[in-house]
N, C-alpha and C positions, 0 to 999 in steps of 0.2 A: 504494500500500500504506500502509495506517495503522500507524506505530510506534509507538501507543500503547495501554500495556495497557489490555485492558475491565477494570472495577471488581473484578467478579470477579475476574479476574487476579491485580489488585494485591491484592487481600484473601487469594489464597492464598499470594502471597509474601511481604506480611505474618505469614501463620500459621505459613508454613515458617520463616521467621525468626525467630522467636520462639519456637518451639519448639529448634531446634535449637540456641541460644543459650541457653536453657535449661538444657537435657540434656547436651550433647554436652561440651561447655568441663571440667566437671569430673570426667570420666570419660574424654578422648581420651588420656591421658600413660599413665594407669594401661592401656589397649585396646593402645596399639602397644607399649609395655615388656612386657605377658605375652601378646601377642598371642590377645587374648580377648573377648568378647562380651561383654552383660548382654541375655536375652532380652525382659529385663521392659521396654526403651526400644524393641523392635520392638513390643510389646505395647502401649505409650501409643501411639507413631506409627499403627500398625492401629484403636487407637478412634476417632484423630483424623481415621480418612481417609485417610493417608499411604501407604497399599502398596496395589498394586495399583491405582492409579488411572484406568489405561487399560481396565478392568475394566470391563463393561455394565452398566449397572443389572437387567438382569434377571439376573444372573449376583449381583445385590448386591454390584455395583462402583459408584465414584462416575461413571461414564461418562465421564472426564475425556476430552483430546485430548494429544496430542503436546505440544502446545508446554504445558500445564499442566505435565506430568509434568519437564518440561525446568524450566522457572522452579523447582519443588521440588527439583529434582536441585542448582542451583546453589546455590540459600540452604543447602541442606544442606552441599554441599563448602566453601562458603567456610567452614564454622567444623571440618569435619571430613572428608575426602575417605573415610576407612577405615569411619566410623559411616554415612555416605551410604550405602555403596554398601551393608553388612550391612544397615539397612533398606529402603532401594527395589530392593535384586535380591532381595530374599526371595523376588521372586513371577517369579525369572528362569524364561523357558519360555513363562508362561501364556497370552505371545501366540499362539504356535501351536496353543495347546488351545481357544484364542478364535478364530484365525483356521479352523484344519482338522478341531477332534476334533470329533465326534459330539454331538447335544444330551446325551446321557446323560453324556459327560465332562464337558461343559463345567458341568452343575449338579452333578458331584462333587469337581470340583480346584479351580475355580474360587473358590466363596462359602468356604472357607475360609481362603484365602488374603489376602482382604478382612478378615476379622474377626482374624489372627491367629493363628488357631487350627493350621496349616502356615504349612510353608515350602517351598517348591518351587527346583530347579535344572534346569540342562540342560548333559547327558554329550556336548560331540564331539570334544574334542581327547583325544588318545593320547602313548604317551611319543616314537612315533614317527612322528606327524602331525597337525599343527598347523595351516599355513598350508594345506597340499596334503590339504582335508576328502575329496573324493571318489574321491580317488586310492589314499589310504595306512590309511583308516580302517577298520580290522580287524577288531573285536568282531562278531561274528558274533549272529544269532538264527536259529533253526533252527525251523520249524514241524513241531510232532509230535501230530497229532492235533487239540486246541481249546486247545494253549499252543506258545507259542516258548519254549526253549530260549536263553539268552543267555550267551555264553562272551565273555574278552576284558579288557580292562585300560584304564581314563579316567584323563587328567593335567591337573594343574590346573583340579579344577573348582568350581566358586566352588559354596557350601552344597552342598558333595559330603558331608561328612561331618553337615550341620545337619538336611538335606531329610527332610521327610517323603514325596516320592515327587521320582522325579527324569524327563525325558523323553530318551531317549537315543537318539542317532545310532548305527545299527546295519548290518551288511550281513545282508540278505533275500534278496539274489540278485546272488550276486559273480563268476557268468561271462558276466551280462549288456553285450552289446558296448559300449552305452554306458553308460560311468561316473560318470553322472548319473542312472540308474535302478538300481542297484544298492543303495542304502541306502533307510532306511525310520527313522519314530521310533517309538518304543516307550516307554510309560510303564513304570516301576517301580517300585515301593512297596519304601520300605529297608528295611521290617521280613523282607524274603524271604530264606527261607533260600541262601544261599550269596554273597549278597550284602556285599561290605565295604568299610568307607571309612577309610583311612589320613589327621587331619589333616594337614597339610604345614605344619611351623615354618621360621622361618627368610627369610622374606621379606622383600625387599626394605622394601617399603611396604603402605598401606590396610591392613596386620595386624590390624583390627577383623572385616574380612571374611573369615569361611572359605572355604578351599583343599585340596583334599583329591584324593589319588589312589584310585582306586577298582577293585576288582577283580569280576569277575562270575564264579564258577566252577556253571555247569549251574544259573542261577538259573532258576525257573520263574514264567513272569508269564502269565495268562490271555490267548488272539487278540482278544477285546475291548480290549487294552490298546495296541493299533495305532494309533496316532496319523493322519490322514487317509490316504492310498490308499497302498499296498504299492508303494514304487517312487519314490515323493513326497518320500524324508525329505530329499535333496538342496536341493530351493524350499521346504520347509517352512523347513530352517536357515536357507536367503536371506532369507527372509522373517524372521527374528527378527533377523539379523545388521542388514538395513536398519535396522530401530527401534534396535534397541539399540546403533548404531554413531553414532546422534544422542544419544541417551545420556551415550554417555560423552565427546561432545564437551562436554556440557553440566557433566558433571563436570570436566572440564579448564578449560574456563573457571572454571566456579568455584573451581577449585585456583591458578588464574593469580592469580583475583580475589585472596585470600586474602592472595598474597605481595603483589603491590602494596600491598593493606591495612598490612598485617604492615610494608613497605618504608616506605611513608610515615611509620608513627608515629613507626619508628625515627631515621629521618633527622632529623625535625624535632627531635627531643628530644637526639640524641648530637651530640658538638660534637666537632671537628676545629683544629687552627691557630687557635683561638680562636673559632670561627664553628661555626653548628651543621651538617651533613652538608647539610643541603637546600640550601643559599645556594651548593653547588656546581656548575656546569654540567655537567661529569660526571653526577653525579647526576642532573638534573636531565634531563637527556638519558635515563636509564634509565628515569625517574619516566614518560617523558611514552613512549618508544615502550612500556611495559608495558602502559601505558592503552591505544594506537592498537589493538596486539595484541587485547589483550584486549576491545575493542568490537569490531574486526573478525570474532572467533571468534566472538562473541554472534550477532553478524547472519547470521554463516553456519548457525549452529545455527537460530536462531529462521528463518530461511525454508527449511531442511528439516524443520522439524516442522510448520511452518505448511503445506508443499505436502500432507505426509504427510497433514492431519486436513482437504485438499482430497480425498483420494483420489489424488494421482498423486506415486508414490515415485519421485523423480529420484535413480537410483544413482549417479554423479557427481558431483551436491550433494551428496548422505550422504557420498561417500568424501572428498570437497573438506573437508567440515565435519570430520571424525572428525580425517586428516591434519592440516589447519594448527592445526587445536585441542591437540592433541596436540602438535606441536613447540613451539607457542605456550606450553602450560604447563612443557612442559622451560627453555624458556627464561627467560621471567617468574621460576621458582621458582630459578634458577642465579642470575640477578642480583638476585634477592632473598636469598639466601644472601651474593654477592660483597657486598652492599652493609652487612649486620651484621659483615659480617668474622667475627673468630673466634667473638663472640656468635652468630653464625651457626651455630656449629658443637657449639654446646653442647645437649642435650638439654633445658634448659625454657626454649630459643625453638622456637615453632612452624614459625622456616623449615626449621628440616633436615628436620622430618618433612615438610612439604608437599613439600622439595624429592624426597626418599623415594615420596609418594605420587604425583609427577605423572609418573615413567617408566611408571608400567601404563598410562597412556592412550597410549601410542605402542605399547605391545604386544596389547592383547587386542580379541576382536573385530572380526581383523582388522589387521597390521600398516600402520605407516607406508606400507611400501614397496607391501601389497599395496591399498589404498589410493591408491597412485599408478598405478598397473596398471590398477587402474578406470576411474581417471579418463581414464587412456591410451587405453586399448579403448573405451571411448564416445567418444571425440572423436574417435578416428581412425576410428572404422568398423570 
């Protein structure tokens, strides 16, 4: 295997770098204190290319692959993990519109989502089912004539409150024996009457990104708006959780990155017993397994994105990558807090908020634990 990036590569992680170096630095302190947005930096990023990159060129996407989208995700987190994720999930979902919806979806959600002009998400968690998607997932769609009928209630859904149309895990048929064909996706369009989205304040971390509960009371959405085959929405969600659970490993590295960055400068410049922080072994011992960590999550990412843009999705690799990435940046960002001390703890050093931003990588899309479950059932058989 070749560890080094093609030219191109390097030129888009050049671009992402520089872009979000840019933008992001002077605007991330003002996003998590009012936990708030600025649409017009999703709007540069979409000229530049930036959203939706997994997106087909016929679709007027950059055709990008997996591990493209991955190297943008990091250069992005390491200067902001909360503006990352508000610009590259803008266009969360569209893989399934890309992978199952119909050629007529795909050239109406799709090329707006490239230019900017939407923003899309996707409905499957509830307030009372999160981990357990096929078991516990309630919102019903009811077929009545040439529309469904969508009852029911979504929790925490990332651009729930931003989306212009959102794709939602639904039940189609809930006395079906097995509970893996009972749900189905459904697109929705926010503007539908009965339709509504609560933002959600009060977050942890990433507070750039919208979060929103959402209610459906008798919304009506046209049976064209079926997302692949009635019975399917279960592998359809598999299918977006695999990608986007490389994702957000690629966000958590770059969250790690961030504090290491963040950890060094400080070390070397504050002084201790007359000596500056770095010239300690303590330290110095933090310095160095931060880095081991943080290359090891890289390389786990980067050969699940790389298998992925082969064609063969190893769910084990994905869980193995999402997992150690995920504790990796809990960690990294704790010992990058321990090592500013109380500077640490003041609002304009960047580690409290990374250290803030790096717990949703162990919760979403999939927990640590379940995650390890994966990885369990595939090696066991």
């Amino acid at each position: 295997m070749d560890f080094e990036l093609s030219k191109e590569q390097k030129d888009i992680v050049k671009a992402a770098k520089e872009f979000a170096e840019g933008e992001f630095p002077d605007r991330a302190e003002e996003f998590d204190r009012d936990e708030s947005f600025d649409e017009a930096i999703y709007k540069k990023a979409a000229d530049l290319g930036f959203v939706g990159t997994f997106i087909k060129e016929e679709y007027e996407g950059p055709g990008m692959g997996m591990l493209e989208y991955c190297l943008i995700f990091e250069e992005f987190a390491v200067v902001d993990p909360g503006i990352a994720v508000a610009i590259l999930i803008s266009s969360y979902g569209a893989e399934i519109i890309q992978a199952f919806g119909s050629e007529e979806q795909k050239k109406k959600y799709l090329p707006p989502l490239v230019k900017g002009e939407a923003v899309m998400g996707a409905a499957f968690t509830e307030p009372d089912a999160g981990s357990d998607l096929a078991g516990a997932t309630l919102t019903t769609a009811v077929r009545e004539g040439d529309e469904y009928i969508i009852n029911g209630s979504k929790m925490f859904i990332t651009n729930g409150d931003r989306a212009d149309y959102l794709i939602c895990f639904v039940q189609t048929d809930p006395d079906n024996p097995n509970r893996h064909a009972r749900h189905s996706m459904i697109m929705v369009e926010t503007d539908r009457e009965g339709f509504e989205a609560n933002h959600l304040t009060g977050k942890l971390g990433i507070r750039a990104s919208d979060t929103a509960e959402l209610s459906f009371n008798n919304v009506r959405v046209p049976a064209s708006n079926l997302v692949g085959e009635l019975g399917n929405g279960f592998m359809e969600a598999m299918h977006l959780f695999n990608l986007d659970r490389i994702i957000v490993a690629a966000q958590a590295v770059g969250t790690a990155r961030a504090a290491l960055e963040e950890s060094i400068k400080h070390v070397k410049k504050r002084t201790s017993f007359n000596a500056p922080l770095s010239s300690f072994q303590s330290i110095q011992f933090k310095i160095a397994d931060m880095f081991s960590w943080i290359q090891a999550g890289r390389n786990l990412v980067y050969e699940a994105a790389w298998r992925v843009d082969l064609g063969a999705i190893d769910h084990k690799l994905i869980a193995a990558a999402k997992s150690f990435c995920g504790q990796m940046a809990v960690k990294c960002t704790d010992m990058a807090l321990q090592m500013h001390g109380g500077y640490g703890y003041l609002a304009e050093y960047k580690v409290q908020r990374l250290f803030r931003d790096a717990k949703i990588t162990e919760i979403y899309e999939g927990t640590t634990e379940i995650e390890k479950i994966i990885m369990a059932k595939n090696l066991l058989g």
